[in-house]
FIRO-116556 format. One record per residue (C-alpha): y, x, z; residue in three letters. Coordinates in Angstrom, 1 decimal. Each point is the difference from the previous one (the first is absolute). Layout:
<nodes>
NODE       c2       c1       c3   residu
NODE        Y        X        Z      ALA
...
</nodes>
This chain:
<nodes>
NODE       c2       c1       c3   residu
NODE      0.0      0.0      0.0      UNK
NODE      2.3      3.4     -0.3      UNK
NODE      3.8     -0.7     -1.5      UNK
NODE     -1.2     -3.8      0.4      UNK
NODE      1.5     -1.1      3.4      UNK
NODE     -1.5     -1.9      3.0      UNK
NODE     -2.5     -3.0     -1.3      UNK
NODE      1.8     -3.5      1.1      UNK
NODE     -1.8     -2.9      0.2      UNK
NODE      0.9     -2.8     -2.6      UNK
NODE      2.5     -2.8      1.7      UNK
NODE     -2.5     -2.9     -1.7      UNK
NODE     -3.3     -0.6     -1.3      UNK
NODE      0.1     -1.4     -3.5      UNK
NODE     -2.5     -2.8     -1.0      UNK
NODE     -3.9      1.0     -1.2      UNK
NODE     -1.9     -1.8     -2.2      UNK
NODE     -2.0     -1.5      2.5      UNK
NODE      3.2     -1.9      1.4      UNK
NODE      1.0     -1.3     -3.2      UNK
NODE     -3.1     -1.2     -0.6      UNK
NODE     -0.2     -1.8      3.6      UNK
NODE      3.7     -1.2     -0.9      UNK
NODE     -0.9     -1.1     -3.6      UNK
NODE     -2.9     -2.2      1.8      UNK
NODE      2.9     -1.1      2.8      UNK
NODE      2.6     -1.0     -2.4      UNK
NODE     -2.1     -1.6     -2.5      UNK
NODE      1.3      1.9     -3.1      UNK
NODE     -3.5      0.5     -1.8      UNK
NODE      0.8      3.2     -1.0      UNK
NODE     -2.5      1.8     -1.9      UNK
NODE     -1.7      3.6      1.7      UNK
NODE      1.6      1.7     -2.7      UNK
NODE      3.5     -1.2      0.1      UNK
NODE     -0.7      1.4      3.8      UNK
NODE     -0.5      2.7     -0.4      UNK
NODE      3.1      0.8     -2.9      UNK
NODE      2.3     -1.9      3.2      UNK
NODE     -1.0      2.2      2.3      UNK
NODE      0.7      3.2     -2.3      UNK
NODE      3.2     -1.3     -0.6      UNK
NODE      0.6     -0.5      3.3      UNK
NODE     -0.5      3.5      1.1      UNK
NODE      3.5      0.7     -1.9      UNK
NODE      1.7     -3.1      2.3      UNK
NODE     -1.5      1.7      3.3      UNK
NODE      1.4      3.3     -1.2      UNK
NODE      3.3     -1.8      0.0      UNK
NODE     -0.1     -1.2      3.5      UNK
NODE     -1.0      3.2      1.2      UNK
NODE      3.2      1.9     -1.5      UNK
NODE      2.2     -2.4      1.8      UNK
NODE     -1.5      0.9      3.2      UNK
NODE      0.7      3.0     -0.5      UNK
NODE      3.8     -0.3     -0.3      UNK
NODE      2.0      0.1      3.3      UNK
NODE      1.4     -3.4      1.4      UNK
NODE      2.9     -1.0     -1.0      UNK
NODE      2.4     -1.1      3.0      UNK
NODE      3.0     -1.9      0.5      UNK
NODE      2.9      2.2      0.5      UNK
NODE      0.2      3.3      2.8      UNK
NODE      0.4     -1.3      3.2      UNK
NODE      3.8      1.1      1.4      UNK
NODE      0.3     -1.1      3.9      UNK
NODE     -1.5      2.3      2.8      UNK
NODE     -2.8     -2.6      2.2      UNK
NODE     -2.4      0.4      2.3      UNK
NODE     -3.5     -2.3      0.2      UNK
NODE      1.5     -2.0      3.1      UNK
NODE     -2.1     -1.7      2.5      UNK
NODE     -1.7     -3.4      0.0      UNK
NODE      2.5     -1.8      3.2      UNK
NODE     -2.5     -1.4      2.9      UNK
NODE      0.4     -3.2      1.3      UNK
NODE      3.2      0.9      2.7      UNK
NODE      2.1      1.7     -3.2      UNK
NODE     -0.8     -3.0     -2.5      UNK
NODE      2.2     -2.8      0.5      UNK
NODE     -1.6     -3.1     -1.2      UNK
NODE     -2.9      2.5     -1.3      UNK
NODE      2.1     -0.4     -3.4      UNK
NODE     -0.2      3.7     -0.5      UNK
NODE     -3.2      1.5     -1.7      UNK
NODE      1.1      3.8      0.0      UNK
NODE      3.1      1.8      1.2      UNK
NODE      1.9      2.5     -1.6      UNK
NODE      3.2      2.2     -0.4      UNK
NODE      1.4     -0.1     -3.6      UNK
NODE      3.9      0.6     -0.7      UNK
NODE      1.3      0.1     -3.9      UNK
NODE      2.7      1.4     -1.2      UNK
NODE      3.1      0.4      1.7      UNK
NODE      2.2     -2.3     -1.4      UNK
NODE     -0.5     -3.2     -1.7      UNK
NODE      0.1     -4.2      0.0      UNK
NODE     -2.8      0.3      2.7      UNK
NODE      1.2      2.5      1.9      UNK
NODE     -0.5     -0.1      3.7      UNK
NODE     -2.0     -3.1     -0.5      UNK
NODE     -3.6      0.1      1.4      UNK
NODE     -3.2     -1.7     -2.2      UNK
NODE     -3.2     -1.0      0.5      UNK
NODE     -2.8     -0.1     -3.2      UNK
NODE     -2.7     -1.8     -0.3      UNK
NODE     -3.3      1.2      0.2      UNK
NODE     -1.2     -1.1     -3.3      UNK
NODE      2.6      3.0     -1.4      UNK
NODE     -0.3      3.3     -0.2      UNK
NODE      1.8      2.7      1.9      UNK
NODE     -0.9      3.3     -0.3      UNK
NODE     -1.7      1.6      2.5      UNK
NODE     -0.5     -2.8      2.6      UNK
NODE     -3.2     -2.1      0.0      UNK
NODE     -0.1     -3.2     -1.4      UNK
NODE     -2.5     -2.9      0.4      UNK
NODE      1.4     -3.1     -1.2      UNK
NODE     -1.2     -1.7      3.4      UNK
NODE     -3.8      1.2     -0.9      UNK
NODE     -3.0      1.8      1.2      UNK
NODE     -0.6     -0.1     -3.6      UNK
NODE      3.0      2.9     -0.6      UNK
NODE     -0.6      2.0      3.6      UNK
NODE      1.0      3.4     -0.5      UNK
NODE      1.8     -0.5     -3.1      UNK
NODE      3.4      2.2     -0.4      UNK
NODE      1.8      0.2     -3.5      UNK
NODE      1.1      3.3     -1.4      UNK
NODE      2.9     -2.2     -2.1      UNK
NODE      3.1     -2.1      1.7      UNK
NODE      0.0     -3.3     -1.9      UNK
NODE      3.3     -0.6     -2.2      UNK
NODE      1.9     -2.5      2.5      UNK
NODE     -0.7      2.9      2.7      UNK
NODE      1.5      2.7     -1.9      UNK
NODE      3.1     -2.0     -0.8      UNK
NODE     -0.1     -0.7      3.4      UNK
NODE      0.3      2.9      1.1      UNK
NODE      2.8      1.5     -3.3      UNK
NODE      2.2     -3.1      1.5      UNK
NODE     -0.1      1.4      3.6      UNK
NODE     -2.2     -2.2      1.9      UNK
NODE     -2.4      1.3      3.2      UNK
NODE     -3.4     -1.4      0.0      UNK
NODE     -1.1     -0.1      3.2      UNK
NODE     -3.7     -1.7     -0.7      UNK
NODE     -2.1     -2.1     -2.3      UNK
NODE     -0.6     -3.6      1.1      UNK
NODE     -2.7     -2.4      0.9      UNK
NODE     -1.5     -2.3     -2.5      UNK
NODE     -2.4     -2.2     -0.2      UNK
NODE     -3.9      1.3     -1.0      UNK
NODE      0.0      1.2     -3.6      UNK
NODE      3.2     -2.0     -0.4      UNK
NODE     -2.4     -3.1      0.0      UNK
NODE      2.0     -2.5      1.8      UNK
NODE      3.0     -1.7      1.2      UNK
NODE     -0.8     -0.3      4.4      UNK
NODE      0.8      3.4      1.2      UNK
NODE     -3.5      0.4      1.7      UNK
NODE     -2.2      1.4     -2.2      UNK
NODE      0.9      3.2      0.1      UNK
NODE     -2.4      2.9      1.1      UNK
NODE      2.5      1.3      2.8      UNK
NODE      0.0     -3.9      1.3      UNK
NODE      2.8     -2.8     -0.4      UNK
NODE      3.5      0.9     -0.3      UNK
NODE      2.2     -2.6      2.5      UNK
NODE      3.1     -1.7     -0.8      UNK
NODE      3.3      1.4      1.5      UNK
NODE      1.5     -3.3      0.7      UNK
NODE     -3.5     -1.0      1.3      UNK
NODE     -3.1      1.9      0.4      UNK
NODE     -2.1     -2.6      0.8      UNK
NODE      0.7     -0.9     -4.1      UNK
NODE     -1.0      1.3     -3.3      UNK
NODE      2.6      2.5     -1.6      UNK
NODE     -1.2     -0.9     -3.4      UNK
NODE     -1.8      2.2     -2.6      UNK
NODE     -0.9      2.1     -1.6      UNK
NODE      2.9      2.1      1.0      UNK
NODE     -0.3     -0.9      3.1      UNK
NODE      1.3      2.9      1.9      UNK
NODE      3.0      0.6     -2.7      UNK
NODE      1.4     -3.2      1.0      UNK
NODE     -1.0      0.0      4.2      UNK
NODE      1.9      3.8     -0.1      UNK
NODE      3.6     -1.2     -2.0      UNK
NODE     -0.2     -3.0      2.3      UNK
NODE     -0.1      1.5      3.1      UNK
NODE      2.7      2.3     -1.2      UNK
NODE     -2.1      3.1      0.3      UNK
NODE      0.7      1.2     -3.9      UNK
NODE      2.5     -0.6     -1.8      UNK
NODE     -2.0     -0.8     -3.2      UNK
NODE     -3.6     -0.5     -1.1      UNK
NODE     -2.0      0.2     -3.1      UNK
NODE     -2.4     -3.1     -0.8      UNK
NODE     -2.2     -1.1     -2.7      UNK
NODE     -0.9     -2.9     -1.4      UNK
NODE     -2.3     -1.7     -2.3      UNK
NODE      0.0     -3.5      1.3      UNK
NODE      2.4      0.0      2.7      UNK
NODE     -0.9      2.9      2.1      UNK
NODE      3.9      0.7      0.3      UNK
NODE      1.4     -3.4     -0.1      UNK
NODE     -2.4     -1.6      2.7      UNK
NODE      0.9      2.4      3.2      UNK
NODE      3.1      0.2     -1.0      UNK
NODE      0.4     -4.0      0.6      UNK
NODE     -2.2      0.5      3.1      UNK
NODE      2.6      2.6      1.6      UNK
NODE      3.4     -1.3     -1.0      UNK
NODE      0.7      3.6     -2.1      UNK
NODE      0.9      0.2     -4.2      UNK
NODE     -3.1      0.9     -2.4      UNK
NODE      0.7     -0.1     -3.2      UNK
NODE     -3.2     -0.1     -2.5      UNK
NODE      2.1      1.4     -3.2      UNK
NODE     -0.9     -1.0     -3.8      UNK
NODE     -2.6      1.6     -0.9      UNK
NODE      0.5      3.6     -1.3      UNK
NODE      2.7      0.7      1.4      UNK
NODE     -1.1      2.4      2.3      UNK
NODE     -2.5      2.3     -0.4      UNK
NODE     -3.6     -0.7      1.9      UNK
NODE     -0.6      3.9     -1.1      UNK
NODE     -2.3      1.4      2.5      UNK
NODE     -0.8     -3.4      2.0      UNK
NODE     -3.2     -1.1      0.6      UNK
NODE     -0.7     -2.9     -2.5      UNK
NODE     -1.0     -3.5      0.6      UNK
NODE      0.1     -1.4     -4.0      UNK
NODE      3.0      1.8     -2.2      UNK
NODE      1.1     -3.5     -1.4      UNK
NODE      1.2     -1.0      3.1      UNK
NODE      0.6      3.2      2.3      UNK
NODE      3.5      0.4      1.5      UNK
NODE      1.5      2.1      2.2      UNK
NODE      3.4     -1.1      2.0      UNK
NODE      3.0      0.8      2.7      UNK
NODE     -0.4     -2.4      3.1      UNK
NODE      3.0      0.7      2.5      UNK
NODE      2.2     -2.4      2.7      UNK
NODE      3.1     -0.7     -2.4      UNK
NODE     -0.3     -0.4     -3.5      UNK
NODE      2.9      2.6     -0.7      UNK
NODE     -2.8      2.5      1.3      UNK
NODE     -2.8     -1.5     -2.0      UNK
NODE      2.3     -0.1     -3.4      UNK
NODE      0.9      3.8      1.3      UNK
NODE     -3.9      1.4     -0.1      UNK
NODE     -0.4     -2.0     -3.1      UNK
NODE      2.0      1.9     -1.4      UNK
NODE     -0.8      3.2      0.6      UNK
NODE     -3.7     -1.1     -0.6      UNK
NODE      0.3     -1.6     -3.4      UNK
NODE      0.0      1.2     -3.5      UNK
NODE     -2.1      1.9     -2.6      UNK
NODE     -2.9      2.2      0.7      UNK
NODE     -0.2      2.2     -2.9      UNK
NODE     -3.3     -1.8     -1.3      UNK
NODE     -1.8      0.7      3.3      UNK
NODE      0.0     -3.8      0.4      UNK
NODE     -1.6     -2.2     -2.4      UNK
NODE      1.6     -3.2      2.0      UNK
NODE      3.1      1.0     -1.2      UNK
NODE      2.0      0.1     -3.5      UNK
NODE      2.3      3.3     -1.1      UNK
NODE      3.2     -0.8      0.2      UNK
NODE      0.3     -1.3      3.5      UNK
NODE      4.0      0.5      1.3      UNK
NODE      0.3     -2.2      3.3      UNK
NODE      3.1     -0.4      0.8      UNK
NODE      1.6      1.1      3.4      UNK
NODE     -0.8     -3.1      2.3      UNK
NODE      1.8      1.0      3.0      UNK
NODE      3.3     -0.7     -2.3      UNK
NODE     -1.2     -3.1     -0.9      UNK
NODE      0.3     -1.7      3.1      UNK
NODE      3.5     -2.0      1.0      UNK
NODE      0.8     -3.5      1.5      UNK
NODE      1.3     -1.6     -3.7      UNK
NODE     -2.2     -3.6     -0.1      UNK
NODE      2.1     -1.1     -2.8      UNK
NODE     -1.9     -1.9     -2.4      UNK
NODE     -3.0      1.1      1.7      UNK
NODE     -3.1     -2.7     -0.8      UNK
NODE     -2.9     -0.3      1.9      UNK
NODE     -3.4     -1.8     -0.5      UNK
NODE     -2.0     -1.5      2.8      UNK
NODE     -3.5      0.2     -1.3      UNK
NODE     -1.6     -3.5      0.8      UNK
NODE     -3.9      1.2     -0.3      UNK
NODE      0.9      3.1      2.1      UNK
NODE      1.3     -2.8      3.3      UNK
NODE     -2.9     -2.6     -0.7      UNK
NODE     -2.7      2.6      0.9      UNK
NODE      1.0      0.6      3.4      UNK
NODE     -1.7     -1.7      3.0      UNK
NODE      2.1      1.1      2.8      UNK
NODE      3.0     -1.9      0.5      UNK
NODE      2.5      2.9      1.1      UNK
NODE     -0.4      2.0     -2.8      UNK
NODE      1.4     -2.7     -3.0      UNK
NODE      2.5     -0.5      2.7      UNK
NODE      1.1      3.3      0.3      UNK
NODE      0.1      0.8     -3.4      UNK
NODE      2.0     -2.9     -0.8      UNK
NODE      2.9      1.2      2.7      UNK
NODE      0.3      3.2     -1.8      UNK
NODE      0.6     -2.0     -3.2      UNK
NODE      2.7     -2.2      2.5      UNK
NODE      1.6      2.8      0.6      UNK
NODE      0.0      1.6     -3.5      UNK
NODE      1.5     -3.3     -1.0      UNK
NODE      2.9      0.2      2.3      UNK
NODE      0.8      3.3     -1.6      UNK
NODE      0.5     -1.2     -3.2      UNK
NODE     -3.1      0.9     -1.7      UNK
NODE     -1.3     -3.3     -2.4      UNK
NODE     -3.3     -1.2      1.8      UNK
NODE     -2.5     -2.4     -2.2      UNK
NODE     -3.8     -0.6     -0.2      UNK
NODE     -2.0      1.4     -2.3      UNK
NODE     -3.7     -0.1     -1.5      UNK
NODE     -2.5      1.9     -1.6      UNK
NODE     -3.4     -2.2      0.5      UNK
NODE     -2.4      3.1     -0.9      UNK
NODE      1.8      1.8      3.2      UNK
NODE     -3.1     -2.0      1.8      UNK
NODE     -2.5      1.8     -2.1      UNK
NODE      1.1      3.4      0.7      UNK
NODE     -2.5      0.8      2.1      UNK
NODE     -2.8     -1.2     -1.9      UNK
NODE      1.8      2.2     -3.2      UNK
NODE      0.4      2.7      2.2      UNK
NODE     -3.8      0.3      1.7      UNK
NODE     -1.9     -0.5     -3.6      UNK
NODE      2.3      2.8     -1.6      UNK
NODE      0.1      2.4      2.6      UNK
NODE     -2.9     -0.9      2.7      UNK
NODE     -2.7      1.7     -2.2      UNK
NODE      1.6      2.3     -1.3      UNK
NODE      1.0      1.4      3.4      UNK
NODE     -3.2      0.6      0.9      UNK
NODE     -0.5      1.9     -3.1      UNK
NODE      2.7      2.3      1.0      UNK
NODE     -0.5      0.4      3.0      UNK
NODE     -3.7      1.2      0.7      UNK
NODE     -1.4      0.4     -3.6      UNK
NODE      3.0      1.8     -1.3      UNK
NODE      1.0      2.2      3.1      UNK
NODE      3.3     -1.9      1.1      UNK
NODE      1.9      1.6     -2.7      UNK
NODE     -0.7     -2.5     -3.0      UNK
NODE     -0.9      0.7     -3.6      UNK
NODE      0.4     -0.1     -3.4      UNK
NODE      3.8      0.9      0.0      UNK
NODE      2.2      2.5     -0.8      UNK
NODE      1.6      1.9      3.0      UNK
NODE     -0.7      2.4      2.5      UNK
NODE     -3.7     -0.1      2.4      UNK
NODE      0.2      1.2      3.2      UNK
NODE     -3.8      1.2     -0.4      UNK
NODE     -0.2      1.4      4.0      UNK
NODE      0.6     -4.4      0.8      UNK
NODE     -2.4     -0.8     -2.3      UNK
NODE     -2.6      2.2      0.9      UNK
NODE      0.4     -0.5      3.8      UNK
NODE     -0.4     -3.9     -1.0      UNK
NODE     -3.1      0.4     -1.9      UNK
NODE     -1.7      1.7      2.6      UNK
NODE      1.0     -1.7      2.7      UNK
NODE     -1.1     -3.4     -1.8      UNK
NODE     -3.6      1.4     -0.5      UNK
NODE     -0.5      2.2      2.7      UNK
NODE      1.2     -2.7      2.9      UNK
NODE     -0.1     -3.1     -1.9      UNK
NODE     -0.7     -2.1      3.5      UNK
NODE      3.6      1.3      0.7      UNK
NODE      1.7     -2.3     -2.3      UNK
NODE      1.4     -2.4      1.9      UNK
NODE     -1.1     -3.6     -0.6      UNK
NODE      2.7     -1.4     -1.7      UNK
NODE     -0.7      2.6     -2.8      UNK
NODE     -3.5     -0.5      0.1      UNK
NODE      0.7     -3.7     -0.3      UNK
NODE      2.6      0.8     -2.8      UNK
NODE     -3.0      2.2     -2.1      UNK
NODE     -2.5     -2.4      1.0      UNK
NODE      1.8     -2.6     -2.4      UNK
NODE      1.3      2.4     -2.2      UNK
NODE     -3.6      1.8     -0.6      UNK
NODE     -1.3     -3.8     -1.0      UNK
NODE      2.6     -0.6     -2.3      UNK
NODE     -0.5      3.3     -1.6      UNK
NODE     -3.4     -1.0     -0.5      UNK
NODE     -0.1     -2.9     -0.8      UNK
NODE      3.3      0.0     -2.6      UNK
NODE      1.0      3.5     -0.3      UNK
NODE      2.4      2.1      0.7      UNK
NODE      3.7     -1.4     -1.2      UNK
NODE     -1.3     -3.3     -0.7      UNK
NODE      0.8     -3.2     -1.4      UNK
NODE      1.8     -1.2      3.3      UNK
NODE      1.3      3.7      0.3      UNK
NODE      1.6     -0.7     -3.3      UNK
NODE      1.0     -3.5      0.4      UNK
NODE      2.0      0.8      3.1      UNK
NODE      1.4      3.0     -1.6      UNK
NODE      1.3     -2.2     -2.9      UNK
NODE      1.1     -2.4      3.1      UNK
NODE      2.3      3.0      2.0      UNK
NODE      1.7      0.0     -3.1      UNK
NODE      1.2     -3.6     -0.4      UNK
NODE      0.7     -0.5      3.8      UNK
NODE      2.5      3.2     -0.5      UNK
NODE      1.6     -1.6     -2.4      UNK
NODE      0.4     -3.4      1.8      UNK
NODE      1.8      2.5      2.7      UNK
NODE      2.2      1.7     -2.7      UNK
NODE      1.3     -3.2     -1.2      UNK
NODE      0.9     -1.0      3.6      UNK
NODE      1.5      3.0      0.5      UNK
NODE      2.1     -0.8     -3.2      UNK
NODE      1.3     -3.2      1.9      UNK
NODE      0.0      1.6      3.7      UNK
NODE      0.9      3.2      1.4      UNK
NODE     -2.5     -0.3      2.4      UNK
NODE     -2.4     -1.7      0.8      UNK
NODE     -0.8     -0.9      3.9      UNK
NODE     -3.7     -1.6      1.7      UNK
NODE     -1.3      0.7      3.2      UNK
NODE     -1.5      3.9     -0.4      UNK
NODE     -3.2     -1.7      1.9      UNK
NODE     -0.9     -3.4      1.0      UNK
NODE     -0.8      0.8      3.6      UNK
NODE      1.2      2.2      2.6      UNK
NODE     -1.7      3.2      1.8      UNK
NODE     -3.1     -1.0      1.6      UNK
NODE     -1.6      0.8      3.0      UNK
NODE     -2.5      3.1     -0.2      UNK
NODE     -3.1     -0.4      0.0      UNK
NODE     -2.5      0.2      3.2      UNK
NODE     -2.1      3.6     -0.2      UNK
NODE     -3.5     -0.7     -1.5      UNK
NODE      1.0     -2.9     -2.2      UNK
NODE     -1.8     -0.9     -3.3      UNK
NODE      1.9      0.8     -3.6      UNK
NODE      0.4     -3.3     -0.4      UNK
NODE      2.2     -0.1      3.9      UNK
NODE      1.6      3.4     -1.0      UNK
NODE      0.9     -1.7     -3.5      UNK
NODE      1.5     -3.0      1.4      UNK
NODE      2.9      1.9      1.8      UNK
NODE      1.6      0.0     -2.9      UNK
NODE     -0.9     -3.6     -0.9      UNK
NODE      0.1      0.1     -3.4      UNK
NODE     -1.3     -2.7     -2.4      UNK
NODE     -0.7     -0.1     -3.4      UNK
NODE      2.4     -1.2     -2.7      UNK
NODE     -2.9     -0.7     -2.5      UNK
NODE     -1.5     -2.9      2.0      UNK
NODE      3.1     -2.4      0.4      UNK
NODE     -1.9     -2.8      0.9      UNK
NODE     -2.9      0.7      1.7      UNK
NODE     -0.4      1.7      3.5      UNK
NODE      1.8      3.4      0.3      UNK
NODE     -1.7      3.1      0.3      UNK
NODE      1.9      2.1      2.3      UNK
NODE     -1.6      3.2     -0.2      UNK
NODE     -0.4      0.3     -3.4      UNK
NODE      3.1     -0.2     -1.1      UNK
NODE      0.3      3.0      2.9      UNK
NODE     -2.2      2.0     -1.9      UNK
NODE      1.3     -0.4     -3.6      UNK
NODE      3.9      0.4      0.6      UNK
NODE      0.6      1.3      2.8      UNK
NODE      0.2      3.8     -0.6      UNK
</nodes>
């Protein structure tokens, strides 16, 4: 082996002939021995391939800037509300719109060099080598992170008590549910402890503990700021937002936040130029209209909560904004739409494709995906149950009507037209207002309840049986993340 180097073992085994041959048999394809045998020649060239990629280096996102150390995991006396899943000592740059300004992140996005677990067994012992693309604007604006947050189990729920490290508690009541999944984002900027979080959400993981603490969350249109380097639920609807107390704050970390990722991202189109939000804000209500979305007040079942709402709208009134009602009937539906289009596919992403997605364009965080893959097969008892319950459906569906199927479709084509009932609204309407949930926080649950108890905090229902019983936990499952 002189002038030849060290011997290296190939990254993959390519196909033989005998596994065509037991695949030909599996897939029905009635090819003959021959035509075998020229596949699997032909083949040896596409294995080839695979193993030159290997051996290229990975490819990164870019070189991280800001001194850290790993930080400590807080024990129960130096976690407030036990809304913190690590600690840690990050300051930015030394000047900038965050600056001075402390920030939480939650643990479904990367920061270098400090373990993340997205509220999972499943991820133990996971750190990234890469900061995510909100952290390192972050950190070029300024900002301190001083932790990563609680969130619910996988991001796989909308009760805040799912979460490997236990429930997180609500500041104004910690007998009650802070909401998920970013749960701890929201328990932390209400309790004042940071001045800012990070959330994510696909189905209202920032916009339901936001309503459960009194704080701003802001889920923004989709694409407009970078998921690069977050761990995935389902890229069609994966969104990563500011929560904060005022919404001067939240329209401040949006804007640092937002904007074009250089094709990292394939959520996002080039050509991206958000404005600067803070500027945007000011107390002018002239000739301001706003729509009071009928479906979104006949859902709720709690008396207070219509009530509420419909003071705020009292009060906008009296400040001279236009107030009238306004309907969009498939607004009931959006569930339903949402669930077939995403709830399968979710599943998909999350333990078949590594939490990172596929079939896009953009940047892989490959350490993630790895870490994912194994810790899917090596500790699949781990998953927690709502997951399991999640692939349990998804897995049947797969089989029985394939992956990206007629209902995947269907829904797909339905996301579309219920966006553009929206858009015309908004062509009416500068806003649009309904009750963010149809209930308030709910008690947590009692310690060593069923799914179905631990489901129901969040008493949800499902839109896509209007007139028959509700569901409660299901809809807790499918949105609520």
């Amino acid at each position: 082996m002189e002038g030849k180097g060290l011997y290296r073992a190939p990254a993959l085994s390519g196909p033989q002939l005998e596994d065509f041959r037991r695949l030909n048999e599996e897939l029905s394809f009635r090819c003959s021995e021959e035509e075998l045998q020229g596949m699997a020649k032909i083949m040896e060239g596409v294995t080839a391939a695979y193993q030159r990629v290997s051996e290229f280096p990975d490819t990164s996102l870019p070189v991280v800037r800001y001194p850290r150390t790993p930080g400590y995991r807080p024990g129960p006396d130096d976690n407030p509300y036990n809304a913190w899943a690590w600690r840690c000592d990050i300051r930015g740059a030394a000047e900038g719109k965050l600056s001075g300004r402390t920030v939480g992140i939650k643990d479904n996005t990367a920061v270098a060099g400090v373990p993340m677990r997205c509220g999972s067994k499943i991820l133990e012992n996971y750190v990234p080598e890469f900061d995510a693309t909100v952290v390192t604007r972050i950190l070029d604006a300024g900002g301190h992170i001083v932790g990563k947050t609680s969130l619910e189990d996988m991001c796989i729920s909308g009760s805040s008590v799912t979460s490997s490290d236990g429930p997180v508690r609500n500041p104004t009541d910690e007998t009650r549910s802070a909401g998920g999944s970013s749960s701890g984002s929201a328990a932390l900027v209400a309790a004042g402890l940071v001045d800012f979080a990070v959330g994510g959400d696909q189905g209202g993981s920032i916009r339901i503990p936001a309503s459960f603490t009194g704080i701003v969350g802001l889920k923004p249109t989709y694409g407009l700021v970078p998921y690069t380097g977050a761990w995935a639920g389902e890229p069609t609807v994966d969104h990563l937002g500011p929560m904060a107390r005022t919404v001067a704050d939240c329209a401040l970390l949006l804007e640092v936040m937002a904007g074009y990722d250089d094709g990292r991202d394939p959520r996002q189109y080039p050509g991206i130029t958000p404005p600067e939000y803070s500027k945007l804000i000011n107390n002018d209500t002239s000739g301001k209209k706003v729509g009071m979305l009928q479906e979104g007040f006949e859902v709720c079942k709690e008396d207070s909560v219509p009530r509420i709402v419909r003071g705020v709208l009292n009060t906008m009134s009296k400040a001279g904004l236009s107030v009238s009602e306004l309907s969009i009937p498939l607004h009931k539906d959006g569930c339903a739409i949402w669930t077939a289009s995403a709830g399968q596919a979710v599943y998909h992403c999350m333990l078949n494709d590594g939490g990172v997605g596929y079939y896009s364009k953009g940047f892989y965080p490959m350490s993630l995906q790895e870490t994912t893959r194994r810790g899917v097969t090596s500790r699949p008892h781990d998953i927690p149950p709502l997951v399991k319950c999640f692939s349990l459906y998804g897995e049947y569906m797969t089989q029985l009507y394939g992956h990206g199927n007629k209902f995947y479709a269907k829904a797909n084509n339905l996301v579309m037209e219920l966006t553009r009932q929206y858009d015309a609204a908004l062509q009416k309407f500068d806003v649009i207002v309904m009750p963010t949930l149809p209930y308030v926080a709910q008690k947590l649950p009692a310690a060593g309840c069923s799914m179905y108890g631990a489901c129901s905090t969040s008493r949800s229902y499902n839109y896509a049986e209007p007139q028959k019983k509700r569901k409660r936990w299901v809809h807790s499952i499918y949105s609520c993340f």
